[in-house]
C-alpha atoms as a printed R data frame, in Angstrom:
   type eleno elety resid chain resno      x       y      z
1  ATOM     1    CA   UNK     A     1 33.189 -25.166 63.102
2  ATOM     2    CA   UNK     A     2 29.821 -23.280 63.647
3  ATOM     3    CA   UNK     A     3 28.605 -21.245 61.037
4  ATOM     4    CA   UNK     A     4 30.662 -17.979 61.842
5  ATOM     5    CA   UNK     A     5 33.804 -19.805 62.184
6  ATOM     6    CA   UNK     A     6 34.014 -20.527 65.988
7  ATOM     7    CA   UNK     A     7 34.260 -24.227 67.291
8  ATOM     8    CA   UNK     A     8 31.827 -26.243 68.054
9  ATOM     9    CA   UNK     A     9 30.198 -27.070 71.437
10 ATOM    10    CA   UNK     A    10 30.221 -29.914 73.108
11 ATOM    11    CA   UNK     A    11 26.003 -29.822 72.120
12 ATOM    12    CA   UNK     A    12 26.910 -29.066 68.659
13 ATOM    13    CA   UNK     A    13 29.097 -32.572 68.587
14 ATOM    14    CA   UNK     A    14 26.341 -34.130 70.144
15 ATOM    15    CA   UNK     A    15 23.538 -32.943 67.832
16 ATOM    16    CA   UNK     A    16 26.021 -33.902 64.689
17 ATOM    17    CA   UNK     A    17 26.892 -37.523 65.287
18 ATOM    18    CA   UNK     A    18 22.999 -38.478 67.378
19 ATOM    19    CA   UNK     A    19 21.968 -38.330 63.160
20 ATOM    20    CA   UNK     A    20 24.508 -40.520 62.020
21 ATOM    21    CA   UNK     A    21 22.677 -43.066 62.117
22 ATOM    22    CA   UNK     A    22 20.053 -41.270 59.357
23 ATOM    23    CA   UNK     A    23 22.754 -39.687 56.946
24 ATOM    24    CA   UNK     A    24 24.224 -43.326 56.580
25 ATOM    25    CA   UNK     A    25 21.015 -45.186 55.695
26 ATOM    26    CA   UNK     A    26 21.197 -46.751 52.415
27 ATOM    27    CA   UNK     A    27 25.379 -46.606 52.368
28 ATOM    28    CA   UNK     A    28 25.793 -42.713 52.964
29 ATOM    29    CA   UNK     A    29 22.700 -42.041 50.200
30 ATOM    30    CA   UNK     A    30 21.037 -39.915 52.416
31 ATOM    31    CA   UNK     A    31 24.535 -37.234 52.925
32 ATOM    32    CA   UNK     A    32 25.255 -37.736 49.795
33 ATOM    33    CA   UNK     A    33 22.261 -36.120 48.419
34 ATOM    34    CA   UNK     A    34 21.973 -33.713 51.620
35 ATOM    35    CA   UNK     A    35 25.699 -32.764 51.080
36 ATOM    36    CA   UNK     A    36 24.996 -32.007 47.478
37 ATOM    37    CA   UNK     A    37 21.939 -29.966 47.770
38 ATOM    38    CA   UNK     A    38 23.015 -27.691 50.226
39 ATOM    39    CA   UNK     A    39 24.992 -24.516 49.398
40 ATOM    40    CA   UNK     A    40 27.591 -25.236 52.358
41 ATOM    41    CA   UNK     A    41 27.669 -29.172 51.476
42 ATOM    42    CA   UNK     A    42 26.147 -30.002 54.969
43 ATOM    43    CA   UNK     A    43 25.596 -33.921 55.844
44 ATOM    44    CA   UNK     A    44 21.862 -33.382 58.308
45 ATOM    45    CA   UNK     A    45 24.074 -33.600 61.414
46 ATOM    46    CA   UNK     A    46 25.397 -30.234 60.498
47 ATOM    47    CA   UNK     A    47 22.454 -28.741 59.562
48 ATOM    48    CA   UNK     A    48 20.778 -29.351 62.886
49 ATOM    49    CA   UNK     A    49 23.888 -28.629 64.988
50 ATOM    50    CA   UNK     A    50 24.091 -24.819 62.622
51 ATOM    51    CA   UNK     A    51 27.988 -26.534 61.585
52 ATOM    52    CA   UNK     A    52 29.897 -26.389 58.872
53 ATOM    53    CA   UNK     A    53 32.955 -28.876 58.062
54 ATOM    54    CA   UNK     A    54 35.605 -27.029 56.908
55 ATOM    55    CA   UNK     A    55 39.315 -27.263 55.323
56 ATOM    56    CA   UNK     A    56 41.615 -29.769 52.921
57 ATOM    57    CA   UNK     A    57 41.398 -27.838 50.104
58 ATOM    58    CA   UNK     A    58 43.960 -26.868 48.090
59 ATOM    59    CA   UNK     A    59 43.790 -23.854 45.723
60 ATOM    60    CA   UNK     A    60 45.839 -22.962 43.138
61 ATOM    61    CA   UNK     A    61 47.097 -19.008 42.971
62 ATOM    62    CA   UNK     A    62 45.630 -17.515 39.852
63 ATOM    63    CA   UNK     A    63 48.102 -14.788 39.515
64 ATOM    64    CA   UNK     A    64 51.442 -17.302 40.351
65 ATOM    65    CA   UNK     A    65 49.925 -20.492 40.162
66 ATOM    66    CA   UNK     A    66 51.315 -21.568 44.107
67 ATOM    67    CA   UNK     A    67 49.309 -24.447 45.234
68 ATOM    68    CA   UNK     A    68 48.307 -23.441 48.410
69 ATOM    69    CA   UNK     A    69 45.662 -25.035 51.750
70 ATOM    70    CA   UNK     A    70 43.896 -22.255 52.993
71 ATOM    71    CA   UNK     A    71 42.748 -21.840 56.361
72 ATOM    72    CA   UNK     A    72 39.267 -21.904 58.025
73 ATOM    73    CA   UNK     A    73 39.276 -18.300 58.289
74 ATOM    74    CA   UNK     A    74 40.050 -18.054 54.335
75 ATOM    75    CA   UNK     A    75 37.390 -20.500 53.150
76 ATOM    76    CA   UNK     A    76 35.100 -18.517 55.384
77 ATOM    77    CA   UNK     A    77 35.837 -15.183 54.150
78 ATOM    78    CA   UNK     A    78 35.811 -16.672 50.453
79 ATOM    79    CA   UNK     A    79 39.478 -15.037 50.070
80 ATOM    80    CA   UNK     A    80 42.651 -15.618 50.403
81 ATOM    81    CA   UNK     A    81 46.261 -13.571 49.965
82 ATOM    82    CA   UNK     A    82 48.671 -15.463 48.689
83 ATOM    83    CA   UNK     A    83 52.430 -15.459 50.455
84 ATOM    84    CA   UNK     A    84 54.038 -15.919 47.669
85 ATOM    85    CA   UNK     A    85 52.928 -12.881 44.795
86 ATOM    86    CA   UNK     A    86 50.747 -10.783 47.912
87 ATOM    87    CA   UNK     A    87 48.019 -10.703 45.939
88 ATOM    88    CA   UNK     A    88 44.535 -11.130 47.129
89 ATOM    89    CA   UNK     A    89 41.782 -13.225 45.302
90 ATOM    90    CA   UNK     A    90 38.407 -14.651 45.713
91 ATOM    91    CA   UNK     A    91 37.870 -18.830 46.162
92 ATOM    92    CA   UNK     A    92 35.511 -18.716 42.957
93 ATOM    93    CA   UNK     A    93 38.160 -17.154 40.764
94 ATOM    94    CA   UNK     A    94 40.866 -19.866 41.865
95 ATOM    95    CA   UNK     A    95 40.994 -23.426 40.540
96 ATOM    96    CA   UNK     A    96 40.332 -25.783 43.971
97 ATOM    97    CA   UNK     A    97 42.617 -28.941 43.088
């Protein structure tokens, strides 16, 4: 998704997979330490397209311990209610399993 949650443009897909060929050099070396050194964990692809890869995570409930997958609009709002006990929490205060 782009940066504020909306999908991507058919330039967007473009610009992410035309550096492919760079974040694989060296078996994936190059997104690997791209991926770790950014704060959203973006391979170069995404940084030049302004994309974010988001989703399959699963977070455990603080308050009721539910094992939940959040969706995009959770992870991008770094909160999430949970169904099950209604109450609301922030992704850093939940364990991501």
């Amino acid at each position: 998704v782009t940066k504020n949650g909306k999908p991507i443009s058919l330039a967007q897909a473009f610009k992410r997979r035309v550096v492919d060929m760079i974040d694989f050099l060296f078996f994936g070396i190059v997104a690997f330490i791209t991926i770790k050194n950014t704060p959203d964990h973006q391979r170069l692809g995404d940084l030049l397209a302004n994309t974010i890869v988001i989703g399959g995570e699963n977070i455990d409930c603080p308050n009721c311990y539910e094992q939940l997958t959040l969706s995009a609009d959770e992870l991008l709002k770094h909160e999430f209610a949970c169904p099950k006990c209604n109450v609301t929490t922030k992704i850093q205060e939940a364990r991501v399993t």
